[in-house]
C-alpha positions in Angstrom: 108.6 82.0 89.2 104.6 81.7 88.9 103.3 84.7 89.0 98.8 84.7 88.4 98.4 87.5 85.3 94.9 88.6 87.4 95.5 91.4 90.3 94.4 94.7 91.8 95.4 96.9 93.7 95.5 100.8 94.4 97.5 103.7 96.5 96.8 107.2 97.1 98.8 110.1 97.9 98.0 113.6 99.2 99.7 116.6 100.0 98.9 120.1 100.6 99.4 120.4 96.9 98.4 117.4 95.4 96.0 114.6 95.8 97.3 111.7 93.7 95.4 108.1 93.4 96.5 105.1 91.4 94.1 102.7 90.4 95.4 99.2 88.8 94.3 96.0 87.4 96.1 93.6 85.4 94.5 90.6 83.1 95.3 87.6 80.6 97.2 88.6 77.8 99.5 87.0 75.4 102.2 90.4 75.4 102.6 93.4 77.9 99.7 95.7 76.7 98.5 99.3 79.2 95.8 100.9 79.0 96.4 104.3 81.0 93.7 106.7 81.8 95.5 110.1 82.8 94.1 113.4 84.3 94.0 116.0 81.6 97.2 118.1 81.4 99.4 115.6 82.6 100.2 113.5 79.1 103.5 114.0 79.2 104.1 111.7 82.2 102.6 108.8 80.2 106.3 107.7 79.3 107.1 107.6 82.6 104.7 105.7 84.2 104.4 102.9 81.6 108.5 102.4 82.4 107.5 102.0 86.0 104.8 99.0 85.4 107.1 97.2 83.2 109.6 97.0 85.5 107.1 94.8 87.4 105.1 93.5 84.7 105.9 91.6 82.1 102.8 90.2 80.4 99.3 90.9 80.5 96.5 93.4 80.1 97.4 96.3 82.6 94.1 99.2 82.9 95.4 101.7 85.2 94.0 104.9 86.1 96.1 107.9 87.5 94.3 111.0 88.9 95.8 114.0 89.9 94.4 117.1 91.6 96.3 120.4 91.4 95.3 122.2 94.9 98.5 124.6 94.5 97.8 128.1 94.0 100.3 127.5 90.2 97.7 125.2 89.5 94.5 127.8 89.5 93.8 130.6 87.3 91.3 132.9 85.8 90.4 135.2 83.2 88.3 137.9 82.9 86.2 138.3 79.6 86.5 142.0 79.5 85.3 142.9 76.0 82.0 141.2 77.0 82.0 142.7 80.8 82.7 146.5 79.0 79.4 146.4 76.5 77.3 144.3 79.2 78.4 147.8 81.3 77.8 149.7 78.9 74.8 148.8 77.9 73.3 149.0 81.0 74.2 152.8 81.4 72.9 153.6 78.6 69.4 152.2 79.4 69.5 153.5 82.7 70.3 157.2 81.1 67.5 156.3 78.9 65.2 155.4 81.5 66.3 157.9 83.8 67.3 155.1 86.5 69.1 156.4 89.6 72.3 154.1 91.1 75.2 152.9 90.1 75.7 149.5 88.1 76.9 146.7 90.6 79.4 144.2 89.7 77.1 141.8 91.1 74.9 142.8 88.1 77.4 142.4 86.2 78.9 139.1 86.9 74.5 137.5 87.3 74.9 137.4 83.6 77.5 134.7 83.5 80.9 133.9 81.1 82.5 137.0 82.5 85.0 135.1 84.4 86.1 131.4 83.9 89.1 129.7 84.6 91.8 128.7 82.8 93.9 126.0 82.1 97.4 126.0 83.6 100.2 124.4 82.5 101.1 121.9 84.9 104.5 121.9 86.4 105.6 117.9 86.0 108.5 118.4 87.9 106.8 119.0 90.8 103.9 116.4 91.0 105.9 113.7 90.0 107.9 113.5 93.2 104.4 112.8 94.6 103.3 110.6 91.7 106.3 107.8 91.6 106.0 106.7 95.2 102.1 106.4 94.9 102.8 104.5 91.4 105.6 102.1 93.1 103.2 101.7 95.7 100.0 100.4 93.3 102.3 98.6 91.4 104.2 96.6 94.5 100.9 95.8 95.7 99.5 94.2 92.7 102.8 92.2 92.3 102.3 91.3 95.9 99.3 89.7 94.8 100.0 88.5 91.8 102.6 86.1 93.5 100.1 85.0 96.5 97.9 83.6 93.2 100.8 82.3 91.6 101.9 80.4 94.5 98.5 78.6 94.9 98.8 77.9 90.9 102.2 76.5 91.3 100.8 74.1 94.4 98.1 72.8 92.4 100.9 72.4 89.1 103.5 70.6 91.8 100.0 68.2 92.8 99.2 67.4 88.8 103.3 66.8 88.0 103.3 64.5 91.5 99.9 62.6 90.1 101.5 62.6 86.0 105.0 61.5 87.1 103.2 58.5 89.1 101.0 57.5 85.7 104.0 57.7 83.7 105.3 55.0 86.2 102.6 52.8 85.5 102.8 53.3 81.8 106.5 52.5 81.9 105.6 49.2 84.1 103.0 47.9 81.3 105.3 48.9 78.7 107.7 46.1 79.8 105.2 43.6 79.7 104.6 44.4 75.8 107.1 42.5 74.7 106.0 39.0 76.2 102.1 40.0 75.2 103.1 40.7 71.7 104.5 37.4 71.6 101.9 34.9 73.0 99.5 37.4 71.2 101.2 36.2 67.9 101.1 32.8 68.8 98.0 32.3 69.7 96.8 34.2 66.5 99.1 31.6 64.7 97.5 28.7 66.3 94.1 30.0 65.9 94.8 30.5 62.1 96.7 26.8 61.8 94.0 24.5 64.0 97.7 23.2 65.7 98.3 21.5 62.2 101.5 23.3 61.4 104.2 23.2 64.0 105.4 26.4 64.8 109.0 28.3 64.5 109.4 29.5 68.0 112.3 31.5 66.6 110.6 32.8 63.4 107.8 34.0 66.5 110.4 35.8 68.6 112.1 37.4 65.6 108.4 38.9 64.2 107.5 39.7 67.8 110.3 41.7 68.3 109.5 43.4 65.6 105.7 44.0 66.6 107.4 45.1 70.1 109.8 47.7 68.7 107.5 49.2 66.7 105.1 49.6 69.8 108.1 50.4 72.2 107.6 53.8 74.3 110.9 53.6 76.4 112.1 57.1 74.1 109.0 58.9 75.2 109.0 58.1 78.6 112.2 59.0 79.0 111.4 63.0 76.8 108.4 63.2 79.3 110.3 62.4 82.7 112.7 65.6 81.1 109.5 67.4 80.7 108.4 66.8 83.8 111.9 67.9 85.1 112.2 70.9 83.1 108.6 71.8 84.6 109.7 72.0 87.8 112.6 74.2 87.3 110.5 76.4 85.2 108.8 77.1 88.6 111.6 77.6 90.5 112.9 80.0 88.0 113.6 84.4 88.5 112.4 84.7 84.9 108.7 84.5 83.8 107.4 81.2 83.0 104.3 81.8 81.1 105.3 81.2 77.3 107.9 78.6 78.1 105.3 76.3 80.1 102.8 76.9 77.4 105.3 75.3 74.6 107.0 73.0 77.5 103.4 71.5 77.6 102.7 70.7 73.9 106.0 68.7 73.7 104.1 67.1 77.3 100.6 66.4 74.6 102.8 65.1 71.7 105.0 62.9 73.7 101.6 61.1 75.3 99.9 61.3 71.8 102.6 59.3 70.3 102.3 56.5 73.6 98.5 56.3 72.7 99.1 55.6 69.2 101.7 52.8 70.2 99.5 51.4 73.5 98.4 47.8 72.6 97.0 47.6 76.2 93.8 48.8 77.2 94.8 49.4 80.8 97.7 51.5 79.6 95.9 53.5 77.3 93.0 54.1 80.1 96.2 55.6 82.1 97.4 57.9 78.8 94.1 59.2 78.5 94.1 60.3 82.8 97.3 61.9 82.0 96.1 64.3 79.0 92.9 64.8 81.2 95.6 67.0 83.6 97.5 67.9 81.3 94.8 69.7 80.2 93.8 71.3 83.7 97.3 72.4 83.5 97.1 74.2 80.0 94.0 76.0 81.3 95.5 77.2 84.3 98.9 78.1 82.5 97.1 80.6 80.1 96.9 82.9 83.6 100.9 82.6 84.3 102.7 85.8 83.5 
């Protein structure tokens, strides 16, 4: 299965209670790494929702941001800062006795001051907002899946286009392969007749013996064959549940040696033009791989 490592997506959630929103994007990465950014007070769900994205993701760079507001009435408290409310009080008695004011202190005059009441933190009841977390999470994270596989599908067309376009080269490379043979032979020759002026009369045995020689030194048939497996093997890679990432990325090395080792042993110029087309896409394909979960 192709899935693309680069998504978004987000959900929200809100009940009289809670307002919940999940924000996610997910990048290249060579192992599963999250970065969560979580609503003060609610740490201890951190566990929790990390289990949830890696049920759906199992490689790359995942930033997601949870926010939570508590709009239940558990969720809001304040305190009073009486030491500091009694001597405010107090002091302003004792400056109206002293200044012989008439009327009573308001608490409005009290409270103008400031830091007499604030609010306080509350611990948060997890058993209750994460009934309206998890579907809002599943949500996000279903979403960016979804996505994830509309990108990978468009990847895996354009790998199933290059394969198509290799798997014809390697053809043509196979064709001028069996022609070696025969060219390493009159090649000898000729050199022989060149070097002898026509003088010496040659050993058309003694030239097949050394050009099969020449010819199994430059023969390719072994890596042809490895790279049709590849090519094979590539193709079922797609196909497959599991995530195809890694085994693509290693699958396609074996693709560079395997045409590395047919570019050392080309004696044709034609055929190495067509080796060289082939490593050009197989390196469109590395590119592309290194954004394949």
């Amino acid at each position: 299965m192709i899935k693309s490592m680069t998504a978004y997506a987000r959900a929200e959630n809100q009940t009289a209670s809670y307002t919940v929103r999940v924000e996610v994007r997910s990048f290249n990465s060579r192992h599963l790494d999250v970065a969560l950014k979580l609503t003060h007070g609610f740490e201890s769900l951190e566990e929790h929702i990390k289990g949830i994205i890696a049920e759906t993701v199992a490689r790359g760079r995942v930033d997601i941001r949870v926010q939570i507001h508590d709009a239940s009435e558990a969720g809001i408290a304040f305190e009073v800062n009486l030491p500091r409310a009694r001597a405010y009080y107090e002091a302003l008695t004792q400056l109206n006795q002293a200044l012989d004011l008439t009327g009573q202190t308001s608490i409005e005059t009290v409270l103008a001051v400031g830091s007499m009441i604030h609010a306080v933190e509350v611990e948060k009841d997890m058993d209750a907002v994460w009934p309206q977390l998890e579907p809002c999470l599943r949500t996000a994270m279903t979403d960016l899946d979804a996505m994830r596989r509309v990108e990978g599908n468009n990847m895996a067309r354009d790998f199933r286009q290059r394969l198509d376009a290799i798997e014809t080269m390697l053809e043509e490379i196979g064709s001028q392969a069996a022609q070696l043979p025969e060219m390493v032979r009159q090649r000898l020759k000729d050199r022989i007749e060149a070097l002898t002026h026509g003088v010496v009369e040659i050993d058309q045995t003694r030239i097949a013996q050394e050009a099969a020689l020449l010819a199994d030194r430059s023969d390719i048939s072994e890596e042809i064959v490895r790279a049709n497996s590849h090519i094979q093997q590539f193709r079922a890679l797609m196909e497959d549940d599991t995530p195809a990432g890694r085994p693509l990325n290693f699958l396609l090395q074996e693709f560079n040696r395997e045409f590395n080792t047919m570019g050392s042993k080309s004696g044709k110029a034609t055929m190495s033009h067509i080796i060289v087309a082939v490593k050009s896409e197989l390196e469109k394909l590395r590119e592309q791989i290194q954004n394949v979960e």
